[in-house]
DOVO-154369 format. One record per residue (C-alpha): x, y, z; residue number from 1; residue in one letter. Coordinates in pm, whole numbers, m for minus. Example, Ala and Ser with C-alpha at 12.3 -4.5 7.8 and 13.67 -1.06 7.14 Angstrom:
<sites>
east:north:up:seq:type
1230:m450:780:1:A
1367:m106:714:2:S
</sites>
This chain:
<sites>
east:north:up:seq:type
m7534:m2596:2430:1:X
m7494:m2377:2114:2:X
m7400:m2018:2112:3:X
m7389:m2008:2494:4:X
m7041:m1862:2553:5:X
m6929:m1613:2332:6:X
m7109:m1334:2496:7:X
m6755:m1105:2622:8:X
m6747:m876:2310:9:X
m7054:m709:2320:10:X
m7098:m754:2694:11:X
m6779:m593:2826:12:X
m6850:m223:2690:13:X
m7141:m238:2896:14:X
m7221:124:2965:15:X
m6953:250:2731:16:X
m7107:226:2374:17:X
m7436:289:2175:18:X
m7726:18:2176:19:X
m8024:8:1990:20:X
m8355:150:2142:21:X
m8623:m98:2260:22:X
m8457:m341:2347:23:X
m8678:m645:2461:24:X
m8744:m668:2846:25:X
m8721:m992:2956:26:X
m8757:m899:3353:27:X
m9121:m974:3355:28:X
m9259:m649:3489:29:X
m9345:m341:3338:30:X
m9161:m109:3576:31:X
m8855:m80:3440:32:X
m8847:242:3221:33:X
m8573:466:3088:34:X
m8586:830:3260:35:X
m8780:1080:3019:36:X
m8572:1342:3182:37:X
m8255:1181:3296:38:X
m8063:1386:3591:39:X
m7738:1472:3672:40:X
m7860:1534:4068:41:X
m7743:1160:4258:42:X
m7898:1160:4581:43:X
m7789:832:4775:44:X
m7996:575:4946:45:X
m7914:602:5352:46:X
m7890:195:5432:47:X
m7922:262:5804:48:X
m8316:299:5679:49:X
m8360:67:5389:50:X
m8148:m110:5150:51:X
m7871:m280:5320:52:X
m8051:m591:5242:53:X
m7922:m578:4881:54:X
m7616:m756:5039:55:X
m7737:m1062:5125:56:X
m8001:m1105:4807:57:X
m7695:m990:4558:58:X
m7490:m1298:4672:59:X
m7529:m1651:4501:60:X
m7462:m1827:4148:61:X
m7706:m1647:3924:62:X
m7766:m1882:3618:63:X
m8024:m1732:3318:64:X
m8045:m1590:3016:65:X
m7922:m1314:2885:66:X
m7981:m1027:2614:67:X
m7718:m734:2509:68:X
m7848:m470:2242:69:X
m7973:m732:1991:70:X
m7775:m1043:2010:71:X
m7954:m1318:2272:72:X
m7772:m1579:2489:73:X
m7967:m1861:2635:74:X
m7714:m1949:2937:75:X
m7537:m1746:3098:76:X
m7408:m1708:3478:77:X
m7235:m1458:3724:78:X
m7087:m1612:4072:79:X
m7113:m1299:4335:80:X
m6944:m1380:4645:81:X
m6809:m1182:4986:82:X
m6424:m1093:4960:83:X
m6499:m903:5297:84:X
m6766:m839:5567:85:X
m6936:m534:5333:86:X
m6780:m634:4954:87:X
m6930:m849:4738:88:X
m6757:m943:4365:89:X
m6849:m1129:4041:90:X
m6674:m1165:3716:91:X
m6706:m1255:3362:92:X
m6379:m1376:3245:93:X
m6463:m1364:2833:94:X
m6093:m1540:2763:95:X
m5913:m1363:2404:96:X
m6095:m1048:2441:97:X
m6029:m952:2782:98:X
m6323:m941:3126:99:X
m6619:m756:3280:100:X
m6662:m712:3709:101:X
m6898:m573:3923:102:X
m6854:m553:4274:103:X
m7094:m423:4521:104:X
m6986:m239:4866:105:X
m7072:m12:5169:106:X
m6913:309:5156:107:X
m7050:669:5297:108:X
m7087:896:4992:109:X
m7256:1279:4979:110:X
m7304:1234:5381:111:X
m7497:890:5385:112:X
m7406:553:5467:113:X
m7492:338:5113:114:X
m7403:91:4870:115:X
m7202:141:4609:116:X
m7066:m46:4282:117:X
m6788:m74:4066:118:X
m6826:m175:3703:119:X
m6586:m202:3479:120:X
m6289:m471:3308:121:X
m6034:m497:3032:122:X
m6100:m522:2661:123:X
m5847:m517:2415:124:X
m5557:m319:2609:125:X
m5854:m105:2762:126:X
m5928:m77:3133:127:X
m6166:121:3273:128:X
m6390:119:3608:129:X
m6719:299:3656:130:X
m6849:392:3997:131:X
m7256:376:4105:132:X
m7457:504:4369:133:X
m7776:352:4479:134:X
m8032:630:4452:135:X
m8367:397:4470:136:X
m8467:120:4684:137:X
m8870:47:4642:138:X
m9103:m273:4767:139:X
m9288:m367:4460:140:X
m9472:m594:4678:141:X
m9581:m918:4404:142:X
m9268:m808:4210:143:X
m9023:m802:4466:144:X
m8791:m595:4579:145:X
m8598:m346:4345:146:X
m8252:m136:4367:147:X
m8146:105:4137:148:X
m7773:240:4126:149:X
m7633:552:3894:150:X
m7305:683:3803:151:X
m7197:811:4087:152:X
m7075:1177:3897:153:X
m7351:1199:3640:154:X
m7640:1036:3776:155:X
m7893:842:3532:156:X
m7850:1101:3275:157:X
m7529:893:3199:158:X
m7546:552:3295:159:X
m7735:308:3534:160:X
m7806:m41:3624:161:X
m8150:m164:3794:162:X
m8205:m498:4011:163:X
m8495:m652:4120:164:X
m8536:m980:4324:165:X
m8824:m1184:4396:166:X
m8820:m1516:4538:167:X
m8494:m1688:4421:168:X
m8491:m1503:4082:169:X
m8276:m1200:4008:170:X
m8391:m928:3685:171:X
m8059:m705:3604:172:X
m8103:m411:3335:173:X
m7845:m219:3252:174:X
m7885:118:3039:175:X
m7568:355:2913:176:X
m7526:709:2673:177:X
m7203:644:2554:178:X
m7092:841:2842:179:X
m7368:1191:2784:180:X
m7368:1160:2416:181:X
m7744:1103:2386:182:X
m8004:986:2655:183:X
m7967:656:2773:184:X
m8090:346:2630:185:X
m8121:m25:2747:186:X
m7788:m190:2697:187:X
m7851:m529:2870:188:X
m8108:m748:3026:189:X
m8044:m1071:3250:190:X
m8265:m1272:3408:191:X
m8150:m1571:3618:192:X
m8208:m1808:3920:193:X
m8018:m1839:4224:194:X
m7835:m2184:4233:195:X
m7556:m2373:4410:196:X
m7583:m2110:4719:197:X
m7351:m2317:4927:198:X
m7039:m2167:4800:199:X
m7183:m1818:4857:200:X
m7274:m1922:5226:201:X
m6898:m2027:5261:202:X
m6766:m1725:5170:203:X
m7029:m1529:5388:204:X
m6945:m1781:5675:205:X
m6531:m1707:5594:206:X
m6594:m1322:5603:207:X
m6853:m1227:5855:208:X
m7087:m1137:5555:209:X
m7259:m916:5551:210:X
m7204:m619:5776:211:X
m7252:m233:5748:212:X
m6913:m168:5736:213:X
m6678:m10:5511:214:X
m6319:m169:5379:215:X
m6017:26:5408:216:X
m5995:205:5042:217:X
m6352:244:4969:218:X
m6450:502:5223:219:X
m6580:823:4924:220:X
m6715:1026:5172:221:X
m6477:1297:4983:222:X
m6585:1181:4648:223:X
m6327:1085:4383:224:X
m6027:1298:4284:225:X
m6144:1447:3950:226:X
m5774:1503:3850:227:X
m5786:1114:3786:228:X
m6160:1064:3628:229:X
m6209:1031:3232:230:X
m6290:1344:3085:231:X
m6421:1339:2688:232:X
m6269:1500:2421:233:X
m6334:1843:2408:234:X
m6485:1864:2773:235:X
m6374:2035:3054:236:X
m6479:1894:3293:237:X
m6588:1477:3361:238:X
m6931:1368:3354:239:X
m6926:1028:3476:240:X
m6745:841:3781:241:X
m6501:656:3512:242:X
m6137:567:3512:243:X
m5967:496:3227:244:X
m5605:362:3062:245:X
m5477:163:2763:246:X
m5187:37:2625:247:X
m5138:m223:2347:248:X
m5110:m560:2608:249:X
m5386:m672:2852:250:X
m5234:m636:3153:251:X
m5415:m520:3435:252:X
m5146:m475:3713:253:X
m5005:m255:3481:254:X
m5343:m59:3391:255:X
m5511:m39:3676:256:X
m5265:210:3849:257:X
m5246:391:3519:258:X
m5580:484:3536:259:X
m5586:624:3887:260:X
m5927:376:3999:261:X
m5878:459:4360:262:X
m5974:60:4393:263:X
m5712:m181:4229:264:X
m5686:m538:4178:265:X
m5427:m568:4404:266:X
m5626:m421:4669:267:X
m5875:m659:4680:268:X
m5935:m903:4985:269:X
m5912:m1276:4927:270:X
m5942:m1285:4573:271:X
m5676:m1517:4375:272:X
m5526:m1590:3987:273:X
m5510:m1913:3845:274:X
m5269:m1907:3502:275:X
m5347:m2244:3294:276:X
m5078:m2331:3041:277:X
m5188:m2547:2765:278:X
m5016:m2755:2526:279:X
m5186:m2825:2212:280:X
m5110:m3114:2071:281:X
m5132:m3112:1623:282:X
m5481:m3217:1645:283:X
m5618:m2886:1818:284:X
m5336:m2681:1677:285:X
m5585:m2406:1533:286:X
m5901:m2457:1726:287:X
m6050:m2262:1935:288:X
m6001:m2371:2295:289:X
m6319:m2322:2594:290:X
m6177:m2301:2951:291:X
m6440:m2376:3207:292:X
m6415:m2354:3544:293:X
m6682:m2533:3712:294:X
m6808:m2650:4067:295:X
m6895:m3038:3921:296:X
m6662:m3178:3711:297:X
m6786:m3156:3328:298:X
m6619:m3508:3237:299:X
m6588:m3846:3333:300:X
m6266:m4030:3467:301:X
m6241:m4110:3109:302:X
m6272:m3745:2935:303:X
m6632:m3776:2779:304:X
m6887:m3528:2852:305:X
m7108:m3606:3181:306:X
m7447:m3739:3112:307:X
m7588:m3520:3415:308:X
m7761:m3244:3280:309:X
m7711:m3024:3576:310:X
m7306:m3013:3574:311:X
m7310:m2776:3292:312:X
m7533:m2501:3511:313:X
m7220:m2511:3760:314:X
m7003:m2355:3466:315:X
m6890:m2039:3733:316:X
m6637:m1902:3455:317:X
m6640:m1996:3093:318:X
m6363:m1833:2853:319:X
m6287:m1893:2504:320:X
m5956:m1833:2332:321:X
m5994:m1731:1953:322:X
m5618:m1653:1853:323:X
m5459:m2006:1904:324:X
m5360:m1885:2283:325:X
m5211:m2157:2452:326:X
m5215:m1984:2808:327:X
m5510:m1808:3005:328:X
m5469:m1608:3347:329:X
m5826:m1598:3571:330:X
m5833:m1282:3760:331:X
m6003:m1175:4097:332:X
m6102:m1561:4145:333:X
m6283:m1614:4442:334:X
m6093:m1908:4691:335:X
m6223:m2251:4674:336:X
m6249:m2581:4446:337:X
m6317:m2586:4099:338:X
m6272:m2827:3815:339:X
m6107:m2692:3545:340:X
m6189:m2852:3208:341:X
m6018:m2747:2872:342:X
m6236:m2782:2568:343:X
m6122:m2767:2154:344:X
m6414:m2647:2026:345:X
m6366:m2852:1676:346:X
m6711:m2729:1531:347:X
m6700:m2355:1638:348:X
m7033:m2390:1833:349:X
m6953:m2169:2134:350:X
m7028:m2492:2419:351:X
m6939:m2810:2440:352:X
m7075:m3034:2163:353:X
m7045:m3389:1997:354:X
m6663:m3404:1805:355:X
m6528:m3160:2060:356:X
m6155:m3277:2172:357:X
m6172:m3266:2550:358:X
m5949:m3259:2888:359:X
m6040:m3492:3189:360:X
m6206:m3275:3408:361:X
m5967:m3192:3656:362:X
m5971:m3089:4047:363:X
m5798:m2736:4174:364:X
m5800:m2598:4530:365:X
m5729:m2187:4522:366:X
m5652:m2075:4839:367:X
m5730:m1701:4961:368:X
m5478:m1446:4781:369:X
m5314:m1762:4632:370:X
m5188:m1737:4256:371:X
m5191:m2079:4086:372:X
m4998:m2236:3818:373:X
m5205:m2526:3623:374:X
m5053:m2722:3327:375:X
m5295:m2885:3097:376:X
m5143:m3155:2873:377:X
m5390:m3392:2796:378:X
m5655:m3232:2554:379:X
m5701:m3555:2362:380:X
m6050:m3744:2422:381:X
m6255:m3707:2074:382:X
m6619:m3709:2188:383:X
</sites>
């Protein structure tokens, strides 16, 4: 498990910085191609005629492989569950540096009833949220189905994602411009299987999922108030569906408001915090410390590493602290039970590895809305 988890810095200013051109596509198709002459024009998809079905193929534990601009990860995974009856949200929580969401919803926007997205996180004191439109929806027949969505202000000139699902497999692109400054380019490419779909179906099953209806707050039939929306330096006027804010401390229920994202954390449905206190004991003093949340515990009653191969592809959030942190707050975490392992990572691998100091996997319930408290005092079992 080597180099597995330290993805978060180049992965959450997706759609915000440069990338290299070419970079490899690992979706298996040869459909996928950047816009020779990108558009500002966004013309929504109307899901009363096609592409409401994105809802119930977006949902599930994706688990794959991963590439941003040029550095490669060979495991990575995003959990997307329903928080409502037409909202569906996943998260990367990267740990030291700070997160990266997308949510998918139904919304009406430029007089159609479609699905929208929100993008965005917190890096370093930054916050910002990008909003996307889905503008294509084609049948590739052998090569599944295939949904693209664009900023929802400055089309695919600016920035896009594209999807494409066949069987039980997902492909996810993602292209940016550093926000108009030159045409886009790919950013990132994921492609992963669906797994452990029971915890999606319980959230479906808890929420009526999936419906064509819109939650209070995300109705844009009106657009966005461009009073609020980034505009770059020396611009008049914005070019992209982004809010933005920053302050020196990553704190989101401070930044979020800041920004004037029309969507906050604190508006979401259903969706918790867990805040895990550690105490490091001398041995672990300086190391840097992986904290997984998982569906199967990663340990045994005794604190060595499982000998099941599979536990480790039910990692649903995996971050690492670099700056001898000793607490860690989990944001917008879906309810239900996890096991929450803390890991001193005494070779610097990125995963867990032989001569890693280790907690004993333990078992926490979140309930809807809930915000949880979890001490961890017992990172001591040398494997």
């Amino acid at each position: 498990m080597k180099k597995r988890y330290s993805l978060l810095g180049t992965l959450a200013v997706l759609f915000l910085i440069g990338c290299e051109d070419n970079v490899r596509d690992i979706t298996g198709g040869n459909n996928s191609q950047v816009p020779t002459n990108p558009t500002a024009e966004v013309n929504p998809v109307d899901i009363n005629n096609d592409g409401f079905d994105f809802m119930e193929k977006m949902q599930g534990h994706w688990v794959g492989n991963n590439k941003v601009i040029a550095d490669e990860y060979d495991w990575f995974g995003w959990d997307y569950r329903a928080i409502s009856p037409s909202h569906i949200h996943g998260i990367h929580e990267g740990g030291t540096l700070g997160n990266l969401f997308t949510s998918f919803f139904v919304t009406n926007y430029k007089g159609q009833r479609t699905i929208m997205a929100r993008n965005g996180g917190l890096l370093n004191g930054i916050y910002r949220t990008s909003y996307f439109v889905m503008d294509k929806v084609e049948n590739r027949n052998s090569e599944g189905k295939y949904y693209r969505l664009v900023d929802a202000v400055g089309g695919d000139a600016i920035m896009y994602m594209e999807l494409r699902f066949k069987n039980d497999s997902l492909y996810f692109n993602s292209y940016t411009s550093n926000l108009g400054n030159r045409l886009p380019t790919r950013h990132m490419t994921f492609k992963g299987k669906k797994m452990h779909f029971e915890l999606a179906q319980e959230a479906a099953n808890a929420t009526n999922y999936p419906q064509n209806t819109i939650d209070t707050g995300l109705d844009f039939k009106d657009g966005f108030n461009t009073e609020y929306l980034y505009v770059d330096q020396g611009e008049d006027a914005p070019k992209s569906a982004t809010f933005l804010a920053s302050q020196t401390s990553n704190d989101v229920y401070e930044l979020a408001p800041q920004s004037g994202d029309p969507y906050i954390i604190s508006d979401h449905p259903r969706l918790g915090t867990l805040t895990v206190n550690i105490n490091r004991n001398n041995t672990i003093s300086n190391d840097n410390l992986l904290v997984y949340l998982s569906k199967d515990p990663l340990t045994d009653s005794d604190g060595y590493f499982t000998q099941t191969p599979g536990a480790y592809d039910t990692l649903l959030h995996f971050p690492s602290l670099e700056n001898n942190e000793d607490t860690f707050l989990f944001t917008y975490l879906h309810p239900g039970t996890y096991y929450l392992t803390v890991i001193a990572d005494k070779n610097n691998d990125g995963g867990p590895s032989e001569g890693d100091i280790v907690s004993v996997s333990k078992e926490i319930i979140i309930a809807p809305l809930e915000n949880k408290t979890e001490n961890i005092t017992n990172i001591d079992v040398q494997n």
